[in-house]
N, CA, C and O atoms as CSV, one atom per row, in Angstrom:
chain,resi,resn,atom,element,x,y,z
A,1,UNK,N,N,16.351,-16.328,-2.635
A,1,UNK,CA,C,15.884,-15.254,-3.481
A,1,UNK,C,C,16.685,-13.992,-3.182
A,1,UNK,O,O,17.134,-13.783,-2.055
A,2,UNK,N,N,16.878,-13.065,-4.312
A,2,UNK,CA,C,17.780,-11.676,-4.385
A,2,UNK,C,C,16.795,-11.214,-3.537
A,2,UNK,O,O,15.659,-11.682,-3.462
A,3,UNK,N,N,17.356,-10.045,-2.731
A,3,UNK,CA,C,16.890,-8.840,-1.863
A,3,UNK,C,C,16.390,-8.075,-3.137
A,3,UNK,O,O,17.147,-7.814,-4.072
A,4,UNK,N,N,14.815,-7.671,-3.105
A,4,UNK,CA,C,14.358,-7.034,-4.160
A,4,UNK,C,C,13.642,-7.597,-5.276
A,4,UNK,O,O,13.213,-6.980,-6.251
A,5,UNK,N,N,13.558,-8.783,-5.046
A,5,UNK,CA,C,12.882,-9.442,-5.842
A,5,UNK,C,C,11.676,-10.442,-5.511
A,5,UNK,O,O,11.409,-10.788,-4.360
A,6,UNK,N,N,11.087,-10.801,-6.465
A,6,UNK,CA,C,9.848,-11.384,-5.876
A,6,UNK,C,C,9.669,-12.513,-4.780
A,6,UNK,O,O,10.345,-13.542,-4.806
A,7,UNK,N,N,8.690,-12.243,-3.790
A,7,UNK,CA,C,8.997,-13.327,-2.600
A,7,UNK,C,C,10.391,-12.800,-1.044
A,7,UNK,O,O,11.132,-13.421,-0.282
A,8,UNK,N,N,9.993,-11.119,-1.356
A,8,UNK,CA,C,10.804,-10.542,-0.192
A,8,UNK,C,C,10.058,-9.790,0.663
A,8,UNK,O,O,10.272,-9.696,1.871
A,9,UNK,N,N,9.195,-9.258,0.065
A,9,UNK,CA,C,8.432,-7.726,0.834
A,9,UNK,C,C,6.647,-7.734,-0.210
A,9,UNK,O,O,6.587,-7.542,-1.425
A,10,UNK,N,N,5.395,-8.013,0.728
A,10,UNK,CA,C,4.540,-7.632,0.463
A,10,UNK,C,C,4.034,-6.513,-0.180
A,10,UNK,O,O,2.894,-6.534,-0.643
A,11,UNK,N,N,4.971,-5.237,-0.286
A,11,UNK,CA,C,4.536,-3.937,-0.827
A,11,UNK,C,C,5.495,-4.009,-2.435
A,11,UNK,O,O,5.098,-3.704,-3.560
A,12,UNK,N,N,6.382,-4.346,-2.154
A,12,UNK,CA,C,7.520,-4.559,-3.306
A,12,UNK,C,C,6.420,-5.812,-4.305
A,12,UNK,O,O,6.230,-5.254,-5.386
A,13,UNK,N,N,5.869,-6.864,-4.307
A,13,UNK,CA,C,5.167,-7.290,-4.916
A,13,UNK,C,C,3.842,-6.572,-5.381
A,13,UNK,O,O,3.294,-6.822,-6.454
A,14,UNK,N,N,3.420,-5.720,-4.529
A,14,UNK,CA,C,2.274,-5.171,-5.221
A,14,UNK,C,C,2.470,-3.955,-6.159
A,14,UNK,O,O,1.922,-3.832,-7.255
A,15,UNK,N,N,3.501,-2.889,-5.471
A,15,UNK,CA,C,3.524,-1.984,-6.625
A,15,UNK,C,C,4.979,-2.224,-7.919
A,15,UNK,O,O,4.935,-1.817,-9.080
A,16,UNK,N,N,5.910,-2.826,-7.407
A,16,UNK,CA,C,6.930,-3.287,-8.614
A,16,UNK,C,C,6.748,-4.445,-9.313
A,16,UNK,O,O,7.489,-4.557,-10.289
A,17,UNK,N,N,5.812,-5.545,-9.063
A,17,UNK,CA,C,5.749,-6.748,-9.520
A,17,UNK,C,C,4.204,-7.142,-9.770
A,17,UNK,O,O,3.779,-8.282,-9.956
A,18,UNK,N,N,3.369,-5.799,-9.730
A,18,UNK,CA,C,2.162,-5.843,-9.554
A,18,UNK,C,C,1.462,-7.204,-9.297
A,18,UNK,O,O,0.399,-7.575,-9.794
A,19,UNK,N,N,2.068,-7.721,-8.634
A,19,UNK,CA,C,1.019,-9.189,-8.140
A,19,UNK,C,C,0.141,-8.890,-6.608
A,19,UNK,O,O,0.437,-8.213,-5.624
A,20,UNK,N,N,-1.098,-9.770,-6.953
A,20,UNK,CA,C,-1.654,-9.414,-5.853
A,20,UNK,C,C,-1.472,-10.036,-4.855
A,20,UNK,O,O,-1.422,-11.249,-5.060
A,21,UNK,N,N,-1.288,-9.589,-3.359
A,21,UNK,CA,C,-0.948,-10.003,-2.025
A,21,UNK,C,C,-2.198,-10.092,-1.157
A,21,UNK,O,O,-2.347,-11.077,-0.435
A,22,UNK,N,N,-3.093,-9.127,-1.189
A,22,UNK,CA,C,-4.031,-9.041,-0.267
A,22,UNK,C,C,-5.428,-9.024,-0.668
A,22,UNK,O,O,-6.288,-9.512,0.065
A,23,UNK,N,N,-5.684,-8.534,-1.700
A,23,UNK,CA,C,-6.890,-8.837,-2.705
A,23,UNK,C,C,-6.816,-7.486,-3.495
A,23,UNK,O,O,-6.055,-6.580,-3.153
A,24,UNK,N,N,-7.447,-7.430,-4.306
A,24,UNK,CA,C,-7.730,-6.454,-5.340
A,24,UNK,C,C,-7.436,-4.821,-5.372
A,24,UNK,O,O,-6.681,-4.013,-5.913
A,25,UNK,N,N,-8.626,-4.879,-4.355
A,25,UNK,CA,C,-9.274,-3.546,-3.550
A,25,UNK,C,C,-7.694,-2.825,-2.810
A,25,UNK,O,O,-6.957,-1.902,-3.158
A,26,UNK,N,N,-7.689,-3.531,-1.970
A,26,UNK,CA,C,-6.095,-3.475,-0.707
A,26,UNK,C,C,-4.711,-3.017,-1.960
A,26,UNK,O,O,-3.908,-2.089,-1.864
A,27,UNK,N,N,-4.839,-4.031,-3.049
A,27,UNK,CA,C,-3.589,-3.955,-4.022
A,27,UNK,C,C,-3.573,-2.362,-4.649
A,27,UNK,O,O,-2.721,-1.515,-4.383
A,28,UNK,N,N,-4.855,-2.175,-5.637
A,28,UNK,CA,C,-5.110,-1.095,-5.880
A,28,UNK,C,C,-4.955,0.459,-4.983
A,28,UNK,O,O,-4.270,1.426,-5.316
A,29,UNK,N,N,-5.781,0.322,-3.830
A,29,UNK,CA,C,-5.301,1.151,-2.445
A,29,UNK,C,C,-3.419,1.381,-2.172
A,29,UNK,O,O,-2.884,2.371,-1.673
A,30,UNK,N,N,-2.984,0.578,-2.499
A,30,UNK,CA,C,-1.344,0.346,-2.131
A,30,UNK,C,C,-0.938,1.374,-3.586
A,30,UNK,O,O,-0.520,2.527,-3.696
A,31,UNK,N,N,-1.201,0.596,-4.300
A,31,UNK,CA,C,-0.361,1.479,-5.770
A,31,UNK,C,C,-0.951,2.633,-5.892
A,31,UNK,O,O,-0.348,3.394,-6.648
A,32,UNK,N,N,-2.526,3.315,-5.130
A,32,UNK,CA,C,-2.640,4.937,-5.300
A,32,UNK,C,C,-1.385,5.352,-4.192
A,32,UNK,O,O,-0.426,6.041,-4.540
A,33,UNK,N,N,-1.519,4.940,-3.131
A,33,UNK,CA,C,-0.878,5.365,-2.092
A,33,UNK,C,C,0.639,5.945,-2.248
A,33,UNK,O,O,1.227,6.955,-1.863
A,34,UNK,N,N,0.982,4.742,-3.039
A,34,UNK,CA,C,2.427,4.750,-3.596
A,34,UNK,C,C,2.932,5.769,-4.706
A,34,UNK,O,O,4.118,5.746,-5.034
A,35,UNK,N,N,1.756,6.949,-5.473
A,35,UNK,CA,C,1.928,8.020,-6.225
A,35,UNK,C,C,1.605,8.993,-5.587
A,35,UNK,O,O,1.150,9.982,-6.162
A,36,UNK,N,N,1.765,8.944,-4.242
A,36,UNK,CA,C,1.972,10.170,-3.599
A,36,UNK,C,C,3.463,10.244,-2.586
A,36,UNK,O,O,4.046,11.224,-2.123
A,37,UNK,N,N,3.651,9.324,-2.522
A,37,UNK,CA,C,4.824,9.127,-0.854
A,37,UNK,C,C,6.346,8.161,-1.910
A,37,UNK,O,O,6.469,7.634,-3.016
A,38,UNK,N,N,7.018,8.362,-0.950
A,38,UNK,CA,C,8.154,7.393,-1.889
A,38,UNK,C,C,8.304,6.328,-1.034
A,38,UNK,O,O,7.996,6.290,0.157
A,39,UNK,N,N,8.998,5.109,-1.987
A,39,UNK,CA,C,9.025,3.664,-1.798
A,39,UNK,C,C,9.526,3.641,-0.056
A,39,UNK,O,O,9.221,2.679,0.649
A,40,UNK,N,N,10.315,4.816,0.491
A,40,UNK,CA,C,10.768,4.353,1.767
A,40,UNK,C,C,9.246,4.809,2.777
A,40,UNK,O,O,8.569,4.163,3.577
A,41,UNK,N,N,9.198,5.671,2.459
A,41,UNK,CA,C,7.899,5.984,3.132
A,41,UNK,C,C,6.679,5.293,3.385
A,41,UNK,O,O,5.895,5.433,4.324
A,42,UNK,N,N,6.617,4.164,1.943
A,42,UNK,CA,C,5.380,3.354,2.045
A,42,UNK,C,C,5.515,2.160,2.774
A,42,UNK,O,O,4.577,1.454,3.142
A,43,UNK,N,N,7.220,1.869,3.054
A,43,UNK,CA,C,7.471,0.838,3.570
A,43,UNK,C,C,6.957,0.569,4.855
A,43,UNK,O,O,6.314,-0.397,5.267
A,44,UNK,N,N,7.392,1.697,5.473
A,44,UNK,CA,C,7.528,2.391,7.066
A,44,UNK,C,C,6.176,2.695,7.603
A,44,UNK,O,O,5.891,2.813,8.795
A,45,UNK,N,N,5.172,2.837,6.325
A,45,UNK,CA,C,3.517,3.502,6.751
A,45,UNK,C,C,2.832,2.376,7.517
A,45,UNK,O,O,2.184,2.947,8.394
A,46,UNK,N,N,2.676,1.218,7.610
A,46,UNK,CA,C,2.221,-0.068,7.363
A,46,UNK,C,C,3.273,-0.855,8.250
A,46,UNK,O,O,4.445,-0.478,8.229
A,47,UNK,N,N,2.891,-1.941,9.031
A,47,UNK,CA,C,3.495,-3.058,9.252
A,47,UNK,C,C,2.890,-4.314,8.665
A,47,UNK,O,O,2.002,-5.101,8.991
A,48,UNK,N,N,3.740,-4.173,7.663
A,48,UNK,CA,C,3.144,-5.078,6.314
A,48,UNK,C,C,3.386,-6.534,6.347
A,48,UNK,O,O,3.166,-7.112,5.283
A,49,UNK,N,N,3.874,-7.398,7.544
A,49,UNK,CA,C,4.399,-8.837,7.902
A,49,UNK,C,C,3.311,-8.815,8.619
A,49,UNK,O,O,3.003,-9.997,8.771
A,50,UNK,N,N,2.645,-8.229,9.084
A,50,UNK,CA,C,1.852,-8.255,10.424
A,50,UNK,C,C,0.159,-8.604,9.912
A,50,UNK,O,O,-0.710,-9.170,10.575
A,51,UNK,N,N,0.057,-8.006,8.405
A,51,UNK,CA,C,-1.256,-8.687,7.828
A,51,UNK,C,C,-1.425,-10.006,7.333
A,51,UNK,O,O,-0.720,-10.235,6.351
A,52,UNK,N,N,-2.056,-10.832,7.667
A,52,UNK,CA,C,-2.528,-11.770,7.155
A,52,UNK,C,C,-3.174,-11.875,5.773
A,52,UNK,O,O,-4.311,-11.476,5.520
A,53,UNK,N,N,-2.434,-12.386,5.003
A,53,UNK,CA,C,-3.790,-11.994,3.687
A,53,UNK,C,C,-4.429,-12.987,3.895
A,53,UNK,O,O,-5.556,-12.557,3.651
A,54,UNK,N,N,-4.611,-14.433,4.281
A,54,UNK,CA,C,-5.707,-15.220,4.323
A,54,UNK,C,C,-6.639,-14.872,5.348
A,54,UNK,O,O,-7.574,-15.659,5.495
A,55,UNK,N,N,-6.599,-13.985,6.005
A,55,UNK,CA,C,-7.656,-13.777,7.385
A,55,UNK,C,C,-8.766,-12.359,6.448
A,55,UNK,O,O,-8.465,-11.184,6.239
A,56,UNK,N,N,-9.838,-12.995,6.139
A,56,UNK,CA,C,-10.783,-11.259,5.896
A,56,UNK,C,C,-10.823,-10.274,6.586
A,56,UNK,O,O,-11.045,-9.127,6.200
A,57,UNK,N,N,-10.533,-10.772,8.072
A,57,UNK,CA,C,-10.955,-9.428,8.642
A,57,UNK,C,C,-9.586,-8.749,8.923
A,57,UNK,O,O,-9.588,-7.601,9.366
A,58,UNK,N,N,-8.561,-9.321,8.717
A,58,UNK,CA,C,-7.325,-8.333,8.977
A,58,UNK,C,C,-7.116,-7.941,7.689
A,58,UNK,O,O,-6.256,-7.061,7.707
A,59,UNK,N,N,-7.540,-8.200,6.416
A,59,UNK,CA,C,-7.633,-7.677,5.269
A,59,UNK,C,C,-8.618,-6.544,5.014
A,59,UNK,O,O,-8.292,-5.642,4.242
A,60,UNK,N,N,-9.883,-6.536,5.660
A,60,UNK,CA,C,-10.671,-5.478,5.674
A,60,UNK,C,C,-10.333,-4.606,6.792
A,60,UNK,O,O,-11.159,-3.693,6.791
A,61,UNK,N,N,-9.667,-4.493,7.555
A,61,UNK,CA,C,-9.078,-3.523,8.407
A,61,UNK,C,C,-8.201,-3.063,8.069
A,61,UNK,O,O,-8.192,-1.865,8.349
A,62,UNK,N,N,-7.020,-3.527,7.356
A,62,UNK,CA,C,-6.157,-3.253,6.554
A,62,UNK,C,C,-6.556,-2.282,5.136
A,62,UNK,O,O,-5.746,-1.496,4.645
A,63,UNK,N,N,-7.637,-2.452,4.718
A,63,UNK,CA,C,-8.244,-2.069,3.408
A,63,UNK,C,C,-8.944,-0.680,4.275
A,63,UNK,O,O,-9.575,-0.024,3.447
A,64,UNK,N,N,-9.008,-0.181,5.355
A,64,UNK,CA,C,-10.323,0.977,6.277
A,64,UNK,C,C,-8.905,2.016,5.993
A,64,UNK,O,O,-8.852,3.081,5.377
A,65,UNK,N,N,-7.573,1.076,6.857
A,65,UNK,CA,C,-6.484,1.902,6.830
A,65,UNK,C,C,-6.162,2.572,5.518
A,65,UNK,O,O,-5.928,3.762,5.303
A,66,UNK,N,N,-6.209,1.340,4.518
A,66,UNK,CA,C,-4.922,2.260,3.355
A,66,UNK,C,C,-6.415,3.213,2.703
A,66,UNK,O,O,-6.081,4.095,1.913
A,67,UNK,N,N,-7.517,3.136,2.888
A,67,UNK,CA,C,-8.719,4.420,2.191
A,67,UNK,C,C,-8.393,5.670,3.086
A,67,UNK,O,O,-7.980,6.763,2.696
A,68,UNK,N,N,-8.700,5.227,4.514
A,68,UNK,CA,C,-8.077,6.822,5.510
A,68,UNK,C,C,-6.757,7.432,4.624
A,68,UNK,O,O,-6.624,8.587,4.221
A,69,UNK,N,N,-5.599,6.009,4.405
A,69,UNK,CA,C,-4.305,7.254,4.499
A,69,UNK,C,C,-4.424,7.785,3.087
A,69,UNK,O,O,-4.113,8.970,2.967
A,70,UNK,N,N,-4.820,7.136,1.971
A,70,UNK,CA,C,-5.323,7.408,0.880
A,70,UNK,C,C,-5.969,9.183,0.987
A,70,UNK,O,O,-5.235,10.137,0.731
A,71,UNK,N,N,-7.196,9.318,1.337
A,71,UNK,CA,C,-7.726,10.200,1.484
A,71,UNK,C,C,-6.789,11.327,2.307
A,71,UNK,O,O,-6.655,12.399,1.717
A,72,UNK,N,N,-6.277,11.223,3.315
A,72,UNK,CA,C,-5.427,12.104,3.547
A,72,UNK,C,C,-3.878,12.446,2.779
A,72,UNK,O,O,-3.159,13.427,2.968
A,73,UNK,N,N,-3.742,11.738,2.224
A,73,UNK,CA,C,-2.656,11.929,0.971
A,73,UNK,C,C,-3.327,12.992,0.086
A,73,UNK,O,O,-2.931,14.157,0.110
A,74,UNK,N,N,-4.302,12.604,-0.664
A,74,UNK,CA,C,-5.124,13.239,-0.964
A,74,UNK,C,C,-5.360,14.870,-0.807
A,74,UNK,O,O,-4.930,15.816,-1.468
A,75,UNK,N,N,-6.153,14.804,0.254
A,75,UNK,CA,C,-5.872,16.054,1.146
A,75,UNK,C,C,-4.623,17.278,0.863
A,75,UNK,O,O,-4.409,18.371,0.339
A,76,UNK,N,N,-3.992,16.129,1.672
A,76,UNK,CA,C,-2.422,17.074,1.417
A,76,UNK,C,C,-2.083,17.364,0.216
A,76,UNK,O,O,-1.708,18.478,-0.150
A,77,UNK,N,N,-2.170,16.566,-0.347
A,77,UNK,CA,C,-1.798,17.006,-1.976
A,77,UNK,C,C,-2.092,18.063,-2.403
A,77,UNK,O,O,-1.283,18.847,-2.899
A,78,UNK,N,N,-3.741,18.333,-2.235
A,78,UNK,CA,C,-4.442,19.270,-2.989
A,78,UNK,C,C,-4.030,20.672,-1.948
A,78,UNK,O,O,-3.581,21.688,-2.479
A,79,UNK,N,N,-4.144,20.633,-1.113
A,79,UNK,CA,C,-3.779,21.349,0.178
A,79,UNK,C,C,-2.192,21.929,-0.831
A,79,UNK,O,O,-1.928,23.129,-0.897
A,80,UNK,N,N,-1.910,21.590,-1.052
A,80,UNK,CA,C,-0.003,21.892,-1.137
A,80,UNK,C,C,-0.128,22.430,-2.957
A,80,UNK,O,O,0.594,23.096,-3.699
A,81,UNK,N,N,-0.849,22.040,-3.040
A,81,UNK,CA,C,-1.237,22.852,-5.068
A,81,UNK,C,C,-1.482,21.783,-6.115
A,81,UNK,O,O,-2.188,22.009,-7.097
A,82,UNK,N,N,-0.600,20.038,-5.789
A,82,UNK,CA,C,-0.914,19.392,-6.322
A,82,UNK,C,C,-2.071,19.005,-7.171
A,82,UNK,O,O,-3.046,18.660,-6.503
A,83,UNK,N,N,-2.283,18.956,-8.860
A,83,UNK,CA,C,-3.284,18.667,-9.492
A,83,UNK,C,C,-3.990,17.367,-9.500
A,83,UNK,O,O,-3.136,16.521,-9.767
A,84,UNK,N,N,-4.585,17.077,-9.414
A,84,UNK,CA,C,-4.837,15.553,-9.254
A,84,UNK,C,C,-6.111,15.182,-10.723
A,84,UNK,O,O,-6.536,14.040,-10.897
């Protein structure tokens, strides 16, 4: 498979290929995340090989994380003048 294309990178499937990797909730969480920070940034936020999507509970720990960084994106945003 090409570098960049589907079946390379867990985050690259969820927000460029919108398929889901981790479940719904987690997918959705990823693509807000991703309209605040840029593609290198979201890469680097996360050690995204390191989740299991078949395990629930490293998916719901995973899902605690991306609402925290969510919300502090958030934050900052509005903090900095951003309209939301």
């Amino acid at each position: 498979m090409a570098p960049g294309g589907p079946g390379d990178h867990p985050m690259t499937h969820i927000v460029k290929y919108n398929l889901e990797v981790f479940n719904h909730t987690c997918d959705e969480l990823v693509r807000e995340i991703a309209k605040f920070v840029s593609f290198n940034e979201l890469s680097e936020m996360f050690d995204w090989f390191s989740i299991n999507p078949s395990s629930k509970s490293e998916v719901e720990e995973f899902e605690v994380q991306l609402k925290a960084k969510l919300q502090f994106l958030r934050e900052q945003a509005e903090k900095n003048g951003w309209e939301l």
